[in-house]
SENU-146736 format. One record per residue (C-alpha): residue number from 0; residue in three letters; chain; x negated, y, z negated. Coordinates in steps of 0.5 Angstrom, whole numbers, plus 500, padded with zeros to 3 digits. Each point is the difference from the previous one (the first is absolute). Example, Ala and Ser with C-alpha at 12.3 -4.5 7.8 and 13.67 -1.06 7.14 Angstrom:
2
<0; ala; A; <475; 491; 484>>
<1; ser; A; <498; 507; 502>>
END
This chain:
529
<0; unk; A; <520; 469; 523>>
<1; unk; A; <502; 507; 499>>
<2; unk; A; <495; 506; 497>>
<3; unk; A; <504; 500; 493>>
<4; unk; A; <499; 492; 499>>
<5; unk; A; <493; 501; 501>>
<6; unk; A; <500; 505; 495>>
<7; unk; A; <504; 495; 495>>
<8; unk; A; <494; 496; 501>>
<9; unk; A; <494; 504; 500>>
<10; unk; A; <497; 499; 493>>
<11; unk; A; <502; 493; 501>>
<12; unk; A; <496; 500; 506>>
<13; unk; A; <494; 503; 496>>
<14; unk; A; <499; 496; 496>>
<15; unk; A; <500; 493; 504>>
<16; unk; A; <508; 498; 496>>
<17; unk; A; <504; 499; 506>>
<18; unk; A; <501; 493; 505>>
<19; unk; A; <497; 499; 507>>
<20; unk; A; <506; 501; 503>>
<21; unk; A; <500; 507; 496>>
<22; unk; A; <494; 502; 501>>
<23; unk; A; <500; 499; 508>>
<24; unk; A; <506; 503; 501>>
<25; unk; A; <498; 506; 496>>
<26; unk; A; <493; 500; 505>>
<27; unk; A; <505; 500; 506>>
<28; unk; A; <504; 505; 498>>
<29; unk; A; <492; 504; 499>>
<30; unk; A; <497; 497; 506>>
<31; unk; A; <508; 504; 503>>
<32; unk; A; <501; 506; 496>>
<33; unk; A; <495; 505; 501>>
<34; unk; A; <502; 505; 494>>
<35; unk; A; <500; 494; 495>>
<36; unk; A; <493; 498; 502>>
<37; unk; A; <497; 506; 500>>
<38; unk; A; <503; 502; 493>>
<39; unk; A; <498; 493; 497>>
<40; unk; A; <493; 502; 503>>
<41; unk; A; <500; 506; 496>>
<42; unk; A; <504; 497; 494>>
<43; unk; A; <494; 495; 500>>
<44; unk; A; <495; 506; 499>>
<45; unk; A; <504; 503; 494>>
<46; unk; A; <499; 494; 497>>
<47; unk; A; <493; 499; 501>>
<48; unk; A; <500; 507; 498>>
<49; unk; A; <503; 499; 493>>
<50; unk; A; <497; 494; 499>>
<51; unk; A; <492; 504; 501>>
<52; unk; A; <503; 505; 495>>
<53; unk; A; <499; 493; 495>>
<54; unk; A; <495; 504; 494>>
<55; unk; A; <504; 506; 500>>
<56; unk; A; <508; 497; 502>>
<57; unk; A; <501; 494; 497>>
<58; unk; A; <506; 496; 503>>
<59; unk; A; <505; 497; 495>>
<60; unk; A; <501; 492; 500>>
<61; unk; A; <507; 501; 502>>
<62; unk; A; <499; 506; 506>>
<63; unk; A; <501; 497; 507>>
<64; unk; A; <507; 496; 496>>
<65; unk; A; <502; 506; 498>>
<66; unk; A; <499; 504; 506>>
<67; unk; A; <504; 495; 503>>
<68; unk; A; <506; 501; 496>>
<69; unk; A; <499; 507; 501>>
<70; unk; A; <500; 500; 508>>
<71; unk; A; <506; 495; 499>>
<72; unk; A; <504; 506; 497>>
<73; unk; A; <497; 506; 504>>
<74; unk; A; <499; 497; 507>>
<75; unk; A; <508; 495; 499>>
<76; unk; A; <503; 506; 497>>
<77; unk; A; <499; 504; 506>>
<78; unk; A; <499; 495; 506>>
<79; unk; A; <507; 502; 504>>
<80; unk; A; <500; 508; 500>>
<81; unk; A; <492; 501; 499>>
<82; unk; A; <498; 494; 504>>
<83; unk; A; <493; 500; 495>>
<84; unk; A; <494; 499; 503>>
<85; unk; A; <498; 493; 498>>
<86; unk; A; <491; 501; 498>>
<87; unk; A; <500; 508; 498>>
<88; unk; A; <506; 500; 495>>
<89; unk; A; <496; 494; 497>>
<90; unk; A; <494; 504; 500>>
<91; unk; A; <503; 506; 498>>
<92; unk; A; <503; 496; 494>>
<93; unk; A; <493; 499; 498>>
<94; unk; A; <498; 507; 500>>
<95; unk; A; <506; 502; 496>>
<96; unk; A; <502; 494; 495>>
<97; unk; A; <493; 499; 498>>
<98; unk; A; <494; 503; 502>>
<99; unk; A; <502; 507; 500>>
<100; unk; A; <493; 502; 501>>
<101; unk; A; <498; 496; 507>>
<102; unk; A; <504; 504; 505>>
<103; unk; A; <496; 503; 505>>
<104; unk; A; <497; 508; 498>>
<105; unk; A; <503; 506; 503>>
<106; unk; A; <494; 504; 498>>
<107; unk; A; <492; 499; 497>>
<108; unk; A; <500; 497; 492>>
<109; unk; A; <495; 498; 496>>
<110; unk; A; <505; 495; 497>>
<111; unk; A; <508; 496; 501>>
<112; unk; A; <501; 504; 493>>
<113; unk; A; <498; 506; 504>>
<114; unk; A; <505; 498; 505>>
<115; unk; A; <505; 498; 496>>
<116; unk; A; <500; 506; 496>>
<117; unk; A; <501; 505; 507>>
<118; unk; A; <505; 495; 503>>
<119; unk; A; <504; 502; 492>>
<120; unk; A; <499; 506; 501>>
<121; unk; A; <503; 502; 508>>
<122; unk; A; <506; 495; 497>>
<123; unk; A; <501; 505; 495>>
<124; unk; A; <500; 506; 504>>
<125; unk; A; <504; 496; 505>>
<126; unk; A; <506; 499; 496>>
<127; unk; A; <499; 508; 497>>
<128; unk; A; <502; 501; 507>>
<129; unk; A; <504; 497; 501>>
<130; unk; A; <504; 503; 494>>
<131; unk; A; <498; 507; 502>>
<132; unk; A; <504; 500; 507>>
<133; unk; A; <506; 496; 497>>
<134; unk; A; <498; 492; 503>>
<135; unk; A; <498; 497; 493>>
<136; unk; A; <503; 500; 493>>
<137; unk; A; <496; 501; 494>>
<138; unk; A; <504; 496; 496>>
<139; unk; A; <498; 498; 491>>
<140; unk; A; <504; 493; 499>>
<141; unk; A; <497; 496; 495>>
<142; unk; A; <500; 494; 496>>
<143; unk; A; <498; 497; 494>>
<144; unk; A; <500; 493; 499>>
<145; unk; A; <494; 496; 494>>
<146; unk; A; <496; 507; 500>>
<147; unk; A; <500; 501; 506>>
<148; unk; A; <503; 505; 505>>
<149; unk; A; <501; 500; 507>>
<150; unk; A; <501; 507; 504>>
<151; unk; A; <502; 501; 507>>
<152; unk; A; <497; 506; 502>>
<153; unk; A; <503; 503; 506>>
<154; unk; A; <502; 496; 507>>
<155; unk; A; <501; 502; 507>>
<156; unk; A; <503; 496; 506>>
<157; unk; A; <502; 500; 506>>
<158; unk; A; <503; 495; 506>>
<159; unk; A; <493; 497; 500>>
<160; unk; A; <498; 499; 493>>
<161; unk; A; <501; 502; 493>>
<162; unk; A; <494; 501; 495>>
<163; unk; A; <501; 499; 493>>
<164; unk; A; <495; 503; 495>>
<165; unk; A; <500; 498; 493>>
<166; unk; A; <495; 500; 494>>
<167; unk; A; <499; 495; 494>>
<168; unk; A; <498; 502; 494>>
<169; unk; A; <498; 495; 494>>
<170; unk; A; <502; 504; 493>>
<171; unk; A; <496; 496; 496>>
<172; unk; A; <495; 502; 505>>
<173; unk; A; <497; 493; 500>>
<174; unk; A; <500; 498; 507>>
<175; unk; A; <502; 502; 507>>
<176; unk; A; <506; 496; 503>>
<177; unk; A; <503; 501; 508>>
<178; unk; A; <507; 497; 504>>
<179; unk; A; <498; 495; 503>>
<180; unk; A; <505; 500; 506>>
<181; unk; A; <501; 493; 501>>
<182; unk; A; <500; 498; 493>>
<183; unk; A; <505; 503; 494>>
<184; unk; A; <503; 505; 506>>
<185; unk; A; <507; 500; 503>>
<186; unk; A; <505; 505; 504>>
<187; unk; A; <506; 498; 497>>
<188; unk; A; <504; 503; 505>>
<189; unk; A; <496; 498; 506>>
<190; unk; A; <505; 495; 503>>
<191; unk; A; <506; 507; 500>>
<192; unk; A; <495; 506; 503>>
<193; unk; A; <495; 495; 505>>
<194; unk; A; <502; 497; 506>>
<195; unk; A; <496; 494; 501>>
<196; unk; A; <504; 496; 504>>
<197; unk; A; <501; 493; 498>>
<198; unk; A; <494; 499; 495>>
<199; unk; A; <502; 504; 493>>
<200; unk; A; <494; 497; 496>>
<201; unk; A; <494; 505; 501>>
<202; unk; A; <499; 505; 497>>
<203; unk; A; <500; 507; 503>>
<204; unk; A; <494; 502; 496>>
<205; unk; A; <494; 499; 506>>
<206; unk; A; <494; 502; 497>>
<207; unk; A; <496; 504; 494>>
<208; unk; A; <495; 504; 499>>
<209; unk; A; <495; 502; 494>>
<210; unk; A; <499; 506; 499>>
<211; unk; A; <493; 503; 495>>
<212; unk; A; <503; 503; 493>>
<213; unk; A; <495; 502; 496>>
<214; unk; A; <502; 498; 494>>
<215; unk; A; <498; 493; 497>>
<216; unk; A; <508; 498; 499>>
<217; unk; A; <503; 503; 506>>
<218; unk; A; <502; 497; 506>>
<219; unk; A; <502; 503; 505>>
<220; unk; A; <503; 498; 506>>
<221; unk; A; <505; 500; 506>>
<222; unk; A; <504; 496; 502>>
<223; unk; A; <502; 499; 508>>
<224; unk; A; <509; 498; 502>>
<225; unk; A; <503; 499; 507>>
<226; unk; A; <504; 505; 501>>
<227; unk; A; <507; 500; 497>>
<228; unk; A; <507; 498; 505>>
<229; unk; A; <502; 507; 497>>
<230; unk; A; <498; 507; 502>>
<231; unk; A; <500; 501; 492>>
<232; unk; A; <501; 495; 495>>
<233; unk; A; <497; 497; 494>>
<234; unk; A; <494; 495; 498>>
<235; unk; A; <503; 497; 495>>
<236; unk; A; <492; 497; 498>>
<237; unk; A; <500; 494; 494>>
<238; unk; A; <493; 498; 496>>
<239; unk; A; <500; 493; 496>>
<240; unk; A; <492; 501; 499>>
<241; unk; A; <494; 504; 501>>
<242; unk; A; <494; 497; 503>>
<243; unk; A; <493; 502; 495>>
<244; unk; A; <495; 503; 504>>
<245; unk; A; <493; 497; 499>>
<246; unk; A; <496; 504; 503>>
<247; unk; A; <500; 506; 506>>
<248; unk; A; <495; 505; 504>>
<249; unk; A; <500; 504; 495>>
<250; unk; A; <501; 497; 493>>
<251; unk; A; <491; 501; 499>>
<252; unk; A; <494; 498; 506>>
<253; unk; A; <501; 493; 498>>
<254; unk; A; <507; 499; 500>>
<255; unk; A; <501; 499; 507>>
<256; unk; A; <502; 492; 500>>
<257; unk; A; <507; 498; 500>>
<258; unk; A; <498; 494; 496>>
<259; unk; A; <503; 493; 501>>
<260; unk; A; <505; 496; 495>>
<261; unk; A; <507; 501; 499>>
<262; unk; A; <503; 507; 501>>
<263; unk; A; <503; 502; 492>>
<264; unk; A; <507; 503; 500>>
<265; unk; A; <504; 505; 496>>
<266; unk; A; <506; 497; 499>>
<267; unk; A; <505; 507; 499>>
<268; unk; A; <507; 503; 503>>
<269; unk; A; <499; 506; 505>>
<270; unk; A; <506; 502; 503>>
<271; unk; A; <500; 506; 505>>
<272; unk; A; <505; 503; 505>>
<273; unk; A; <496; 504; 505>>
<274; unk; A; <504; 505; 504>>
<275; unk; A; <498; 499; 508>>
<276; unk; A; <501; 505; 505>>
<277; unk; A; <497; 499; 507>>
<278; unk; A; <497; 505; 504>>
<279; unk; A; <501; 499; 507>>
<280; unk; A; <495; 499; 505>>
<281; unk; A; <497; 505; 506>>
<282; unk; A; <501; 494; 507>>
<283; unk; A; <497; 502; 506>>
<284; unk; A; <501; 495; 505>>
<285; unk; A; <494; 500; 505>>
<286; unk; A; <498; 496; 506>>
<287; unk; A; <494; 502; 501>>
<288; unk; A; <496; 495; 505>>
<289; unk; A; <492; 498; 500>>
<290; unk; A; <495; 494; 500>>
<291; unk; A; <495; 498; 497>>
<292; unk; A; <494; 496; 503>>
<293; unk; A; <505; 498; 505>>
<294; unk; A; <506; 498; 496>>
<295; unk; A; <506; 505; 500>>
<296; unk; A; <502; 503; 494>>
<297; unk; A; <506; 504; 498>>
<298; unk; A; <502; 504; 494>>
<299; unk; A; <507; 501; 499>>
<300; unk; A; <503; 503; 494>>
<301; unk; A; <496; 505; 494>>
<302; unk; A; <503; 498; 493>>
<303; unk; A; <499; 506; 496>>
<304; unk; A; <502; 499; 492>>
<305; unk; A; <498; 504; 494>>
<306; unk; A; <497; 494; 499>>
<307; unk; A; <496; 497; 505>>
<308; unk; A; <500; 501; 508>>
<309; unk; A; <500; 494; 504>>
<310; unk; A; <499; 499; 507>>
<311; unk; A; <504; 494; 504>>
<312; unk; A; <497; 498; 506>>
<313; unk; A; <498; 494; 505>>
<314; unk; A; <496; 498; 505>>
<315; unk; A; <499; 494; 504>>
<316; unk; A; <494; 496; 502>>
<317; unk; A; <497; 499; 508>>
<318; unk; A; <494; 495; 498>>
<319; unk; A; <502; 493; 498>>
<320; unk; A; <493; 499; 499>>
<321; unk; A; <499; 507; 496>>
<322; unk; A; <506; 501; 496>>
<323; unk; A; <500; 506; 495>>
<324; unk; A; <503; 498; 493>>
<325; unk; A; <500; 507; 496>>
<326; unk; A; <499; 507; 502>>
<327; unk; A; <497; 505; 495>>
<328; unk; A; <503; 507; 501>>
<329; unk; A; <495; 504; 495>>
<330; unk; A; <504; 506; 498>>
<331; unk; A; <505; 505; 503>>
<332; unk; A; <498; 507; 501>>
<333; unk; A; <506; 505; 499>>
<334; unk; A; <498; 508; 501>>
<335; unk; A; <492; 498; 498>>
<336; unk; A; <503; 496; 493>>
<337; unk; A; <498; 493; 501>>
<338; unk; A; <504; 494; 496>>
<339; unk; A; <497; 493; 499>>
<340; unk; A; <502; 493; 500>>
<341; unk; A; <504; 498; 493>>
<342; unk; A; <497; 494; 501>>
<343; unk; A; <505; 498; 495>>
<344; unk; A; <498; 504; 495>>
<345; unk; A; <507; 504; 502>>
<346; unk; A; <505; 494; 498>>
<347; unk; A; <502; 499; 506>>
<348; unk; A; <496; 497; 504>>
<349; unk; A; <503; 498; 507>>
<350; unk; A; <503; 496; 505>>
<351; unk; A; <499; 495; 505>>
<352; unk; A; <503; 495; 505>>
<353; unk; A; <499; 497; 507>>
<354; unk; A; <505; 500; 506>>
<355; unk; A; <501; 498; 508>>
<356; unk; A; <491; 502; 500>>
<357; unk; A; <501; 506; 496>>
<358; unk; A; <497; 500; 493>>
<359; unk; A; <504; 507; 496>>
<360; unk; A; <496; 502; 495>>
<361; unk; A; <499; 507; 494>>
<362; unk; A; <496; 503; 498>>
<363; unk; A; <500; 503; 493>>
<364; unk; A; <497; 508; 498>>
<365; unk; A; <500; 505; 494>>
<366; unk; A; <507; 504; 502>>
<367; unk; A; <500; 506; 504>>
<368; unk; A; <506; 502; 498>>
<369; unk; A; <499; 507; 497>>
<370; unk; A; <496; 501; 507>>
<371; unk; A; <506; 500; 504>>
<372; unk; A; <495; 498; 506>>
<373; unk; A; <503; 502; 507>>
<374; unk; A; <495; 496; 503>>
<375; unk; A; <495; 495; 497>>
<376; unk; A; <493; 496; 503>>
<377; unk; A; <499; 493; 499>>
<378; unk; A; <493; 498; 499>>
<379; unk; A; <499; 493; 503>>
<380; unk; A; <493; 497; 496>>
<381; unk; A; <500; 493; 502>>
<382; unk; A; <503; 494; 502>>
<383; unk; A; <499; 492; 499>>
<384; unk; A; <500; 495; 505>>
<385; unk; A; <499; 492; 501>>
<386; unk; A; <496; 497; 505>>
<387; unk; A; <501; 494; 503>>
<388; unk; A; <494; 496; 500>>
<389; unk; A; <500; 493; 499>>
<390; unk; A; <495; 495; 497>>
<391; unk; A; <499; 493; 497>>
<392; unk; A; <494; 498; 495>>
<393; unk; A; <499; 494; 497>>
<394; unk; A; <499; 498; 493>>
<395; unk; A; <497; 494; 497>>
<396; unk; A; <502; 499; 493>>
<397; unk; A; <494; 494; 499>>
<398; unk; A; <494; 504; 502>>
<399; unk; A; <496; 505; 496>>
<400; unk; A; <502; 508; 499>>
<401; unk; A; <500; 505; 502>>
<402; unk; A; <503; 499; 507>>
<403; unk; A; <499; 504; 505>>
<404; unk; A; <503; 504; 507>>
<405; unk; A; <501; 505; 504>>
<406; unk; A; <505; 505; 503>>
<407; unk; A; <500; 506; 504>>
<408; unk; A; <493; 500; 499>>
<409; unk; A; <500; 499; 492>>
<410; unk; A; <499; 495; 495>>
<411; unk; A; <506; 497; 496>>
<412; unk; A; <497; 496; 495>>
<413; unk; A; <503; 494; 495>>
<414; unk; A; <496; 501; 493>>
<415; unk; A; <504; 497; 495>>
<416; unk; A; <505; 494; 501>>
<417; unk; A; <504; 496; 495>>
<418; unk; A; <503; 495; 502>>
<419; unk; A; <507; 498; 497>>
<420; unk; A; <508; 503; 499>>
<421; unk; A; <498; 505; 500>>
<422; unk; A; <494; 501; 504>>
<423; unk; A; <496; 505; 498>>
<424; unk; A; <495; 504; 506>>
<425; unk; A; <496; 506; 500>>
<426; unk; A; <500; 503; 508>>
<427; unk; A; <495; 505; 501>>
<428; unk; A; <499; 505; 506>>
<429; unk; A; <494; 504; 502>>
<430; unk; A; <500; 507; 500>>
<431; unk; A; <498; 504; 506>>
<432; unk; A; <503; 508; 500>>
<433; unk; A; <501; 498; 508>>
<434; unk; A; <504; 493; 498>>
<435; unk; A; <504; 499; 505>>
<436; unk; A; <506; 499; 495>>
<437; unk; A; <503; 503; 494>>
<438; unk; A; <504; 494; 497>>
<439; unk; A; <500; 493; 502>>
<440; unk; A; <507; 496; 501>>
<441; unk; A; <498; 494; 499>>
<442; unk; A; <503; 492; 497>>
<443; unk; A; <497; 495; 497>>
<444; unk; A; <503; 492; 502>>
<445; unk; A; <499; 494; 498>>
<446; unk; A; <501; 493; 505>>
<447; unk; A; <508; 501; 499>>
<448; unk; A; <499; 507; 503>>
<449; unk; A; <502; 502; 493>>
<450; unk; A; <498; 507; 498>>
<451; unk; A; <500; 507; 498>>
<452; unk; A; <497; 507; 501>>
<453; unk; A; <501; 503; 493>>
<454; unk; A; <493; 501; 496>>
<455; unk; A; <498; 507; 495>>
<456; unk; A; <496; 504; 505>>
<457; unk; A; <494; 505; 497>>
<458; unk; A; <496; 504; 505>>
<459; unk; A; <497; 506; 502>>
<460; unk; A; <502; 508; 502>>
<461; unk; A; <496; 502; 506>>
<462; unk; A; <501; 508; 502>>
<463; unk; A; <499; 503; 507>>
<464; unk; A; <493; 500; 499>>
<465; unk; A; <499; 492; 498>>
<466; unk; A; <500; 503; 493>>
<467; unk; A; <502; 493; 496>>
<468; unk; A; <503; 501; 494>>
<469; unk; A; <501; 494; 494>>
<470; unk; A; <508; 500; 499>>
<471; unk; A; <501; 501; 493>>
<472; unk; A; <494; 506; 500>>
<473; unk; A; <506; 502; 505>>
<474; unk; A; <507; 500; 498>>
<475; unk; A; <500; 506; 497>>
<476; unk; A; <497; 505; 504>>
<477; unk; A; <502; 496; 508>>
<478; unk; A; <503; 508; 502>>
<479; unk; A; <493; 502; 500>>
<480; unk; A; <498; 495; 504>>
<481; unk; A; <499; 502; 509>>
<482; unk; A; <504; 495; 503>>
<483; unk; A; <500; 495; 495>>
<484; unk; A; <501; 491; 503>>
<485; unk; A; <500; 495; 494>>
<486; unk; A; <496; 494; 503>>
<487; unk; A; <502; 493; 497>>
<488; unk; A; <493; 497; 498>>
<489; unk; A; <502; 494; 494>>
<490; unk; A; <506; 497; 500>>
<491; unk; A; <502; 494; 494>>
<492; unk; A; <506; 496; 503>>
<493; unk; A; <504; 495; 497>>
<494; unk; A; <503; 495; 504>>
<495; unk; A; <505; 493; 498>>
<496; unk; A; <504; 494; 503>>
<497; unk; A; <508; 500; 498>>
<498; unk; A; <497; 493; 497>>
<499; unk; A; <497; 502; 493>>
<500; unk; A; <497; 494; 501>>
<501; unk; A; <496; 500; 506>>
<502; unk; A; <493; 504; 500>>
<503; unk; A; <501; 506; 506>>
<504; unk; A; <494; 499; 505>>
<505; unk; A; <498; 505; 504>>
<506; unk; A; <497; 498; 508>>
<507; unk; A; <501; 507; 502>>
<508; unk; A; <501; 507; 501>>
<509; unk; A; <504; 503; 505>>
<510; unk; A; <500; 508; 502>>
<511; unk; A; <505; 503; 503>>
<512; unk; A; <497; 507; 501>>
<513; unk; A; <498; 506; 496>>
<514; unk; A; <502; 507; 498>>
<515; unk; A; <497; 507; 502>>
<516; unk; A; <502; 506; 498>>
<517; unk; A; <500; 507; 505>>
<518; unk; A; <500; 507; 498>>
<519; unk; A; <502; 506; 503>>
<520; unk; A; <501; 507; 500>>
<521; unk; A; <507; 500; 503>>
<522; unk; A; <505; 505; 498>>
<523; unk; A; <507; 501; 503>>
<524; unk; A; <505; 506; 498>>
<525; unk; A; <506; 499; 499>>
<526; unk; A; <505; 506; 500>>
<527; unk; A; <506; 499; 495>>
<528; unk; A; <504; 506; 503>>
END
């Protein structure tokens, strides 16, 4: 099974929807790729944080179907020249359709309305940059259809990326209306201007971004393309409807919900031709070596675009029984001016794959393409890895709960047990700021040796000192935290026989090992001359 076939599959996995056959393949291919795994580890702790964010963030009926369509069109349209990392662009899929307000912070805010008014407001000064060195377009094409207007504000793109921003208005000034870029939208010439090979039927359109508009009825927003065949063309951009806005952070500070039910369309005509000129990108090809906790790691290519930066490297792991999953390269420093992690806020969020040992893998930054760099520091924070340390427990589902035992020295404890299809049961661990790991990989089997590893995790941020921190207490404000680990401590899992008829009867639970996060202080200079 490749990365992109787990990547198909992966809501479906989520939510306990696929045959064994399936199922076991998709843990396979986890149990062998280290990236996917580390990944769905940290995808899992993204849905753990949206689902704690339940009093202020209210996840619609028909959210992880509509994720699916979304990632199907965002990660398929670019599988053969982007090779999409398979679990952040989900995760960043998330941020950007849905909940605009539960990506990470950059900064200290009080609240997500807070944040997401800054986060506007650097996007404005960015594309008035933009225009003022000549990279970007202030552009004014409007449309009207059923009293409302639609205006493309300005684009700017390059051979990574193209950002559209728009603006809706509601003439009769009665409700706030969005592109829904999966629902109503279409590239009328994306078959003639993108090259995506055999396949035609995804959209160029990857991603969106909301964006804070202090009027009731306008929307603000931007929308994010592939890059066009093309140094220069048009984007022939078609709406069929416009999707009403039920709330936003910033409507009142009790309209944060995004509310459940059926979405509401305004059905219209808006039809745009959008000239496109793309700005090349600065290349520096680099081969750079280092290591990380024994492991070689070596940075490639610098990819410096008005746009974003994105720095290509890979890196090989020597321990089999210590494998590192992801690496956390913190910022890039360029002559005392740092840049951050887009953490998929820039629309393009990266790239991943696996080859001969090698995982070859981008970070995305804020652009230093006005800083001209001659040399640039890479500030390595962290790394993940996955231990090897196996155990097996026995589970006896004719005997009272709880049930208890022990591993690595900490108690794992089964609370709660409801046996059917599905079988419902609630995992708890103890927490110890000393806890020998951070996040258990686990799976639960029945007498076939049937089962799953997929469960909703919550749990617990504990900084360097052992300061434990609640997760929704924290989502927002993680930057502030001094070496940050999230530690699983409840876990709600799902399991289910191919044979709707028959009861999943667990006997047991199997580990295969844990993950644990190392920090550093590592800083490796690259010269770009």
């Amino acid at each position: 099974m490749t990365c992109h076939e787990v990547q198909e599959q992966i809501i479906d996995y989520f939510e306990g929807n696929l045959d064994e056959t399936s199922k076991k393949r998709i843990e396979h291919h986890l149990h062998e790729c280290m990236g996917c795994q580390a990944e769905m580890k940290e995808l899992q702790q993204v849905i753990a944080s949206l689902e704690s964010e339940g009093e202020s963030i209210q996840v619609p009926d028909d959210f992880m179907r509509n994720v699916r369509n979304k990632v199907a069109k965002s990660q398929g349209s670019r599988q053969k020249s982007y090779k999409q990392r398979a679990m952040i662009g989900l995760a960043a899929t998330l941020f950007l359709t849905v909940f605009v307000g539960t990506a990470v912070a950059t900064n200290s805010f009080v609240s997500v309305i807070d944040w997401w008014k800054d986060l506007s407001n650097k996007q404005d000064e960015q594309m008035q940059g933009y225009v003022q060195q000549g990279l970007g377009e202030k552009l004014n094409l409007a449309a009207e259809s059923n009293g409302v207007k639609v205006t493309i504000t300005s684009v700017v793109s390059d051979d990574i990326q193209t950002l559209i921003y728009y603006e809706i208005d509601d003439r009769n000034k009665e409700n706030k209306y969005m592109i829904n870029y999966t629902d109503g939208l279409k590239i009328a010439n994306q078959d003639q201007d993108w090259n995506f090979d055999d396949d035609l039927s995804h959209s160029p359109v990857t991603n969106h971004l909301s964006l804070y508009s202090e009027k009731d009825h306008v929307f603000k927003g931007r929308l994010g393309v592939a890059p066009m065949s093309a140094d220069k063309g048009t984007i022939r951009l078609e709406l069929s409807k416009l999707e009403k806005v039920i709330n936003t952070p910033g409507d009142s500070d009790t309209s944060q919900n995004v509310t459940g039910g059926k979405k509401e369309f305004l059905k219209g005509d808006w039809h745009f031709d959008i000239p496109v000129k793309k700005h090349p990108s600065i290349v520096h090809n680099i081969h750079v070596e280092s290591e990380i906790d024994g492991n070689p790691i070596i940075f490639e290519k610098l990819t410096i675009a008005p746009t974003i930066t994105v720095l290509s490297y890979r890196y090989l792991n020597e321990n089999p029984n210590r494998r590192m999953g992801q690496v956390k390269i913190s910022s890039l420093e360029s002559k005392g001016k740092y840049v951050y992690d887009q953490l998929g806020l820039g629309g393009y969020v990266g790239t991943e794959s696996y080859e001969s040992g090698w995982n070859s893998a981008e970070a995305t930054f804020e652009s230093l393409y006005f800083e001209k760099p001659t040399d640039v520091k890479i500030h390595i924070g962290s790394a993940a890895f996955s231990v090897v340390k196996q155990a097996k427990f026995e589970i006896d589902s004719s005997k009272s709960l709880p049930q208890s035992f022990e591993y690595l020295g900490n108690q794992i404890t089964i609370k709660q047990m409801e046996v059917g299809n599905p079988t419902k049961i609630v995992m708890t661990e103890e927490l110890d700021p000393k806890r020998a790991y951070e996040m258990l990989d686990y799976r639960f089997y029945d007498k076939d040796g049937y089962g799953s590893s997929g469960a909703n995790v919550d749990g617990y941020y504990i900084d360097k000192k052992g300061d434990k921190y609640k997760l929704n207490e924290t989502f927002y404000r993680l930057n502030e935290l001094d070496h940050p680990r999230f530690f699983s401590t409840e876990h709600h899992i799902e399991l289910s026989r191919e044979n709707k008829q028959e009861n999943y009867v667990p006997v047991g639970i199997e580990i295969e090992g844990y993950t644990v996060t190392s920090f550093y202080d590592k800083v490796v200079k690259i010269s770009l001359e």
